[in-house]
Each structure stands twice: as structure tokens, then as C-alpha cells.
C-alpha positions, 0 to 999 in steps of 0.5 A, a space after each residue: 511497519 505499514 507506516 515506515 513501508 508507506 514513508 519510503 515508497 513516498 520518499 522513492 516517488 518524490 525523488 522520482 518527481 512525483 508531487 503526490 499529495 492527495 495520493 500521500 495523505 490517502 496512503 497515511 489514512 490507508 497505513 493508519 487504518 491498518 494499523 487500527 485493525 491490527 495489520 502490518 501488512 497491505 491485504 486485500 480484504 482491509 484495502 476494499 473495506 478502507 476504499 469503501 469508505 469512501 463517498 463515491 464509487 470514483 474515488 473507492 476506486 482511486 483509493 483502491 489503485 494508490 494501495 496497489 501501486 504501493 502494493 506492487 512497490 512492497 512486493 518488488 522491494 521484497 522479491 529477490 533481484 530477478 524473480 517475478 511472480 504475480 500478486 493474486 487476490 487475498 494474498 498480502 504484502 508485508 510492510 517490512 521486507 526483513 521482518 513480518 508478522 
């Protein structure tokens, strides 16, 4: 499901003009990454431990910032038109907005 969510969101900022290749190729690891410990959705715990893997603070850092783009992208896409609210540390945001696990 992570994928699928990933693969919009591309298509979405590459339709905007967005080239978004090195921040892509990340997002596919970051989507594959949870898939492997069997989560479907953006959390902030598997966020931190995929950007720890990488080999400087920077780019942990970078990575950090392309799944929260996505994450603020997955939680607008599934907010009802007009609602707002904030995301908090340790919330999680599901891939598919019809169906979650």
C-alpha cells in the first residue's frame, strides 16, 4: 500500500514540475523498508530508523524531511475537505485512504 501512496505522491509533484529524482529513489527505499518490517503505513518510529541508516547526519536528516513531505501529503489526501488538524509525534499515516490495516 506504502508503495502505491509513494507512486502518487510522485506522480502528483511531477505533474506540478517537480523532477524529484534523488528525493524518489529514497521514497521507494523508505516505502520498501516498511514494507519489510511489515508496515503499510508512514510511523515515526520506522521513519527515524530508515534515516539512521544513513552515513551522515545531513543526509539522516534529508531523509527524514522527504517522508514528512509525504506524510503531510498522505494525511491531506485523507482529511475531509476543510478539516485541519496537526500531525504529533508517534502518530501514523495510512498509505491507502479508504483502507488501513
Amino acid at each position: 500500500m506504502l508503495t502505491r501512496a509513494v507512486e502518487s505522491y510522485l506522480a502528483v509533484r511531477r505533474a506540478a514540475g517537480f523532477a524529484l529524482s534523488s528525493q524518489g529513489s529514497y521514497l521507494k527505499s523508505f516505502a520498501a523498508f516498511s514494507a519489510a518490517k511489515k508496515q503499510h503505513y508512514v510511523s515515526t518510529d520506522i521513519a527515524i530508523e530508515w534515516a539512521g541508516l544513513a552515513p551522515s547526519v545531513p543526509q539522516c536528516a534529508r531523509r527524514l524531511g522527504i517522508v514528512i513531505r509525504l506524510a503531510r501529503y498522505l494525511h491531506r489526501e485523507r482529511a475531509p475537505r476543510g478539516a485541519t488538524s496537526r500531525l504529533r509525534p508517534g502518530s501514523a499515516v495510512t498509505a491507502d485512504p479508504i483502507h488501513s490495516d
